[in-house]
C-alpha positions as a printed Julia matrix, in Angstrom:
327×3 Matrix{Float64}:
   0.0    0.0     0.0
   1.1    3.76   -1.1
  -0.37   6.5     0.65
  -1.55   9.05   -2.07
  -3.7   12.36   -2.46
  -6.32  12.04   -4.71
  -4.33  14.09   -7.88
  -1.69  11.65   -7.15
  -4.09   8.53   -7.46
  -5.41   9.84  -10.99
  -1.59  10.37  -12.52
  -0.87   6.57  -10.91
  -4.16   5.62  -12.84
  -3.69   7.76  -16.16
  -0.09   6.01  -16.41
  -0.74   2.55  -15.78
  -3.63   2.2   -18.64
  -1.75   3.96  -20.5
   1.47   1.32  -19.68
  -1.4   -1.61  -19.61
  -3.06  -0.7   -23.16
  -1.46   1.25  -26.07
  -4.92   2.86  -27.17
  -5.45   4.84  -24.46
  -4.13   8.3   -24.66
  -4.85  11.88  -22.92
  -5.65  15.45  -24.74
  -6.73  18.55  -23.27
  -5.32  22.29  -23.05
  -1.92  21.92  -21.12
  -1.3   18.33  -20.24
   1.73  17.6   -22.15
   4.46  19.94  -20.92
   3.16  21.71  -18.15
   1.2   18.42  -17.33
  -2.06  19.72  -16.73
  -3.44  22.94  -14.78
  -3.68  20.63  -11.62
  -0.35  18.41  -12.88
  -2.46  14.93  -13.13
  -0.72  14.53  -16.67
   2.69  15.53  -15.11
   5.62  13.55  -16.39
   3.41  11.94  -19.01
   4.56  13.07  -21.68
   8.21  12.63  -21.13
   7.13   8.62  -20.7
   4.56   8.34  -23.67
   5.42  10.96  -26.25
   3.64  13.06  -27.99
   1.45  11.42  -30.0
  -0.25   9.86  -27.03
  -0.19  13.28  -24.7
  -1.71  15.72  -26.8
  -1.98  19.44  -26.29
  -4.67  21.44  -27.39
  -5.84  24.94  -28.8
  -8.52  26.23  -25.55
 -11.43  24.65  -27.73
 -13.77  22.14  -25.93
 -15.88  21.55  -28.67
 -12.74  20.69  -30.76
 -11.56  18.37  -28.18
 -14.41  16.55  -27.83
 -15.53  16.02  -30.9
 -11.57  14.81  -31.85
 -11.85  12.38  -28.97
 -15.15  11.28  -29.89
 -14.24  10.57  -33.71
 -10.85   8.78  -31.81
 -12.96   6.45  -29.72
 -15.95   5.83  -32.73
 -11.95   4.1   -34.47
 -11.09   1.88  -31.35
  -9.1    3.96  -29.62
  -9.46   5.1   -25.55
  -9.02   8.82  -25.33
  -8.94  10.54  -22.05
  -9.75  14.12  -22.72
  -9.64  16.71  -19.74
 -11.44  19.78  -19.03
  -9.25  22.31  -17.05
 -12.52  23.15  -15.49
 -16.46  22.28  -14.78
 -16.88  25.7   -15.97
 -15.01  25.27  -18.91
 -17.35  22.02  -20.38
 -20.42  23.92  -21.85
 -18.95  24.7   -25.27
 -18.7   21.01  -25.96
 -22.22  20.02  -24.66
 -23.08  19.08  -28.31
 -20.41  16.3   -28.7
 -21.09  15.03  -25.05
 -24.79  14.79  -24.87
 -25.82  14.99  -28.4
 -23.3   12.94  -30.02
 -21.41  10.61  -27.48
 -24.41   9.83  -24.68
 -26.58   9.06  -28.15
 -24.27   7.07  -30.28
 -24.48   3.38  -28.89
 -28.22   3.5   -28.73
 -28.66   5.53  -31.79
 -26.59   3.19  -34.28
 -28.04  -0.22  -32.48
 -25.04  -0.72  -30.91
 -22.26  -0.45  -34.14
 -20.45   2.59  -32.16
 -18.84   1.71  -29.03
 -17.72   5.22  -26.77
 -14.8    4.28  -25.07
 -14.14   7.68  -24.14
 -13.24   8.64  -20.16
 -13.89  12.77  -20.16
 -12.17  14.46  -16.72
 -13.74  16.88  -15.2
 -12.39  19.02  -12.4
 -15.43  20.59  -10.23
 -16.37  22.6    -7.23
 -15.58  25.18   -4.76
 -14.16  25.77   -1.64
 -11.13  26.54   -3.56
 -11.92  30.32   -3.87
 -12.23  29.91   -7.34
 -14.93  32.2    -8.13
 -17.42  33.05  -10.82
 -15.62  30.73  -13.59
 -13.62  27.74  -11.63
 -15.83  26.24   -8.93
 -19.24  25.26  -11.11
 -21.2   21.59  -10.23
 -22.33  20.24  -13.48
 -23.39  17.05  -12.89
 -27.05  17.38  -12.79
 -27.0   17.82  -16.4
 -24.84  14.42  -17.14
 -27.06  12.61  -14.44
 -30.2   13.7   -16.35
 -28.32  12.68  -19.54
 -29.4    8.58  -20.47
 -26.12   6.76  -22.43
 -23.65   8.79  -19.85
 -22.24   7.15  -16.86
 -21.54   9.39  -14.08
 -18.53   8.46  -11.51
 -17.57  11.11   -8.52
 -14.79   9.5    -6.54
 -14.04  10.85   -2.97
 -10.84   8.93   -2.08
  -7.07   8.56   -3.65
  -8.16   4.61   -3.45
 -11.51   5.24   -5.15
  -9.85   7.35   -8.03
  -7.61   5.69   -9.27
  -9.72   2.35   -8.58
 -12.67   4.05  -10.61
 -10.77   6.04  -13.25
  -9.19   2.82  -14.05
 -12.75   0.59  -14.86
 -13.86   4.33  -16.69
 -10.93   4.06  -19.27
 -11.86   0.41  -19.86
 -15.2    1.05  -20.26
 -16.7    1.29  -23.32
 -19.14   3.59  -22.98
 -18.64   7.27  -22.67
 -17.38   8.15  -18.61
 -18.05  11.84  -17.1
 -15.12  11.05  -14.52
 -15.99  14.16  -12.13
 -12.84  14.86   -9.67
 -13.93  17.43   -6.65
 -10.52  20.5    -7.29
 -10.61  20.74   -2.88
  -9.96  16.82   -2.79
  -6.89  17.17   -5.06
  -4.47  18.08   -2.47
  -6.57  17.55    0.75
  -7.67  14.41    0.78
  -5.0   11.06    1.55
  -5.2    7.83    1.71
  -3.83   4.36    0.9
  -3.59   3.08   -2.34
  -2.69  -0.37   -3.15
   0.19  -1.34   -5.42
  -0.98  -4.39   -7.16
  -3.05  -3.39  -10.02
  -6.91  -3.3    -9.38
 -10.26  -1.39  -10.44
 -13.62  -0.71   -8.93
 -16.82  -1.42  -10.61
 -18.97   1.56  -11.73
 -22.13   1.86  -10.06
 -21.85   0.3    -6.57
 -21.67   2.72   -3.53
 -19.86   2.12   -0.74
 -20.68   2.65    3.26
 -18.29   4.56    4.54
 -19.86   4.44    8.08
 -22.44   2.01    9.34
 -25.58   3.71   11.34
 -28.94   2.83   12.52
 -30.35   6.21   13.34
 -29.96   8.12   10.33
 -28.62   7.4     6.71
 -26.69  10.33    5.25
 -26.24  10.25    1.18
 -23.51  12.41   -0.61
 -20.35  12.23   -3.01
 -16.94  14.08   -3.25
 -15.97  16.53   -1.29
 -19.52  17.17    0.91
 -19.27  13.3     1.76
 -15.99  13.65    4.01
 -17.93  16.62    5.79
 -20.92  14.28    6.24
 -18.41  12.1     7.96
 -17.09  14.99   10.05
 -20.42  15.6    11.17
 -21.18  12.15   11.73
 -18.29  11.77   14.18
 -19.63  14.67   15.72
 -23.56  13.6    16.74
 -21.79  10.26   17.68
 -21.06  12.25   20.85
 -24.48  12.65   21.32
 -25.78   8.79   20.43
 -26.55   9.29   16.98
 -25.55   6.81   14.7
 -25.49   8.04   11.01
 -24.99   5.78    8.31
 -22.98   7.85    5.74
 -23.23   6.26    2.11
 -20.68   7.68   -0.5
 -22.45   7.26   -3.61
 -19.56   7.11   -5.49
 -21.51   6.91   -9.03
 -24.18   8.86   -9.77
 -25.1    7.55  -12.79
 -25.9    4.26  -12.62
 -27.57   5.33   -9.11
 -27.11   2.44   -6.58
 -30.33   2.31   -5.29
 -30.45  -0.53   -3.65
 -27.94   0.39   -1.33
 -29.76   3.83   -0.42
 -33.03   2.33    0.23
 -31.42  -0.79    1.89
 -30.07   1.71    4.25
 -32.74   4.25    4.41
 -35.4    1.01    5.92
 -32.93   0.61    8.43
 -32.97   4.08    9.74
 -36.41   5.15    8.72
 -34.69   8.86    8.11
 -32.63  10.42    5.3
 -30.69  13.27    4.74
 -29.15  14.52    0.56
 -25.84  16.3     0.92
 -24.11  17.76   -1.99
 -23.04  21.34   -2.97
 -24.71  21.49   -6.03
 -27.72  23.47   -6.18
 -30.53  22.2    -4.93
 -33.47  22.53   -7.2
 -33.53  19.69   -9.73
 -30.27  18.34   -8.43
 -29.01  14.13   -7.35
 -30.4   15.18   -3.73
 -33.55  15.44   -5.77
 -34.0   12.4    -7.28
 -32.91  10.52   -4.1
 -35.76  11.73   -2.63
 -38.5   10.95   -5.09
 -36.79   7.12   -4.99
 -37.33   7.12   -1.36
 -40.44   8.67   -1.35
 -41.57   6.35   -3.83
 -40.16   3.08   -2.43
 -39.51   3.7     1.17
 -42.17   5.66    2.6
 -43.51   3.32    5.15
 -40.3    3.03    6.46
 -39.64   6.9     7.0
 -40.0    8.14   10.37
 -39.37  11.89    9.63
 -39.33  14.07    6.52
 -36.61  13.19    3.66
 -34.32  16.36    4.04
 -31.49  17.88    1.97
 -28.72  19.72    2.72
 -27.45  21.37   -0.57
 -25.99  24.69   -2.18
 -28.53  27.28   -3.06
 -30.54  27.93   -6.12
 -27.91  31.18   -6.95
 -26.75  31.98  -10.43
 -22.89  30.87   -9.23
 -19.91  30.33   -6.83
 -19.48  33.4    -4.77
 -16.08  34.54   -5.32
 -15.61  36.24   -1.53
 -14.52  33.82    1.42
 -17.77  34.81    3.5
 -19.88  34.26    0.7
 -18.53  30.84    0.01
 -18.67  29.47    2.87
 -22.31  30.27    3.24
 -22.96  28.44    0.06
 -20.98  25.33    0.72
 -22.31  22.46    3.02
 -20.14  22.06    6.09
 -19.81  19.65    8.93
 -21.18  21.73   11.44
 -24.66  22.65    9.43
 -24.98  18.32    8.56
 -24.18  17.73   12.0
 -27.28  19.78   12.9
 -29.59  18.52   10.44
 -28.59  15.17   11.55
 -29.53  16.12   15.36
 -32.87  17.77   13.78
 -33.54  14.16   12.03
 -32.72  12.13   14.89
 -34.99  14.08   16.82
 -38.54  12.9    15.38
């Protein structure tokens, strides 16, 4: 085992497919030399060349669509998006071209195609590097949807993504770059798409959430524990395939749920969690579903104070999670 951050756990991935299988290859603005605004391409380039680390004008829709034509010929391109923000120009190629392609042809086009996607505040990042955009690929049928929270879920999930062969929004939360450590193992391994995993076991409350808000949820978690509350904190993991049998396998234990992301709220995953246990838990509930998500404002607020309002924090679960436990 290798203790990694999470940036460090996507490089370790990136390099070992691209070791492992001679099709894969990465393209986006800045990943060969510099190796990427966040470095997860560093070094890459001086292993693979080139022709298989490929720099590119600041033109999403032309990156896309070049990955997309590479993938429809057998290939496994990995193209990154410096940021969330940054993704909208090549919505066309994403949702109307790659999502549709498998379905649309009866199954003649495979997508091998693993898109990265650096999202999210806390980072200070402002009107035009801290956007969530994965409503709109969770709403998006033919997409699959991954949002690891660990270095060991990373790499473990970016790994299955690239071998995939359908077209993978690989969402990495910016804060967990750096932040976030843990063990990695060194023998080579994945981790299936679409399972979530329990990252704390609970009978009083179950607590749903993804990337960065889900290591608060455990924060806050720890916290009520002083006061006898046992949350059950499920990482989703994947949004897309949605592991619901785990969420309402957990939610009829605890008979009370609480959404956490930092996305906004309206029409958001925290949404759609709730209509599935409204619709196939409700006997069990013993208190209102709540969520605990970023507000319906046009964007990130650039000042600290402002931020921090917006983003979900261990102290504000921690007291939804008493309010829960108290019906």
């Amino acid at each position: 085992m290798t203790e990694m951050t999470v940036i460090e756990a996507v490089r370790s991935a990136l390099r070992e497919e691209m070791e492992r299988d001679e099709r894969v290859f990465v393209m986006g603005e800045d990943v060969g030399q510099r190796g990427g605004v966040f470095l997860a391409t560093q070094g890459l380039i001086e292993d693979f060349g080139p022709q298989r680390v490929l720099d590119t004008p600041l033109a999403e829709a032309s990156i896309m669509g070049i990955a997309l034509g590479a993938a429809f010929r057998g290939m496994r391109p990995i193209p990154e998006v410096q940021f969330s923000d940054f993704v909208w120009p090549s919505v066309n190629q994403l949702i109307g071209e790659a999502a549709r392609a498998y379905y649309g042809t009866n199954g003649a086009l495979k997508v091998p195609m693993t898109v990265r996607i650096p999202y999210g505040g806390g980072i200070r990042g402002g009107l035009f590097h801290s956007q969530n955009v994965e409503a709109l690929f969770f709403h998006t049928p033919g997409l699959l949807v991954v949002t690891p929270s660990t270095p060991y879920e990373a790499k473990g999930l970016l790994k299955s993504a690239i071998r995939d062969d359908n077209p993978v929004i690989f969402l990495e939360h910016k804060k967990t770059y750096r932040l976030v450590r843990g063990e990695v193992p060194d023998d080579d391994y994945t981790i299936p798409i679409g399972p979530a995993d329990i990252k704390r076991v609970g009978g009083d409350v179950t607590v749903v959430s993804y990337g960065l808000a889900m290591h608060y949820c455990l924060a806050a978690a720890e916290a009520v524990a002083a006061d006898g509350i046992a949350a059950e904190v499920v990482d989703l993991r994947t949004l897309k395939p949605l592991d619901t049998a785990t969420i309402l396998a957990s939610v009829r234990k605890t008979g009370k749920l609480l959404i956490v992301h930092e996305d906004n709220i309206s029409g958001g995953i925290g949404a759609e969690i709730a209509a599935l246990a409204a619709d196939e838990a409700f006997e069990y509930l013993d208190a209102p579903i709540a969520r605990l998500c970023g507000p319906d404002v046009p964007t990130m607020p650039f000042a600290q104070t402002l931020e921090d309002a917006y983003m979900p924090n261990p102290e504000a679960i921690a007291s939804e999670l008493r309010r829960l436990a108290s019906y």
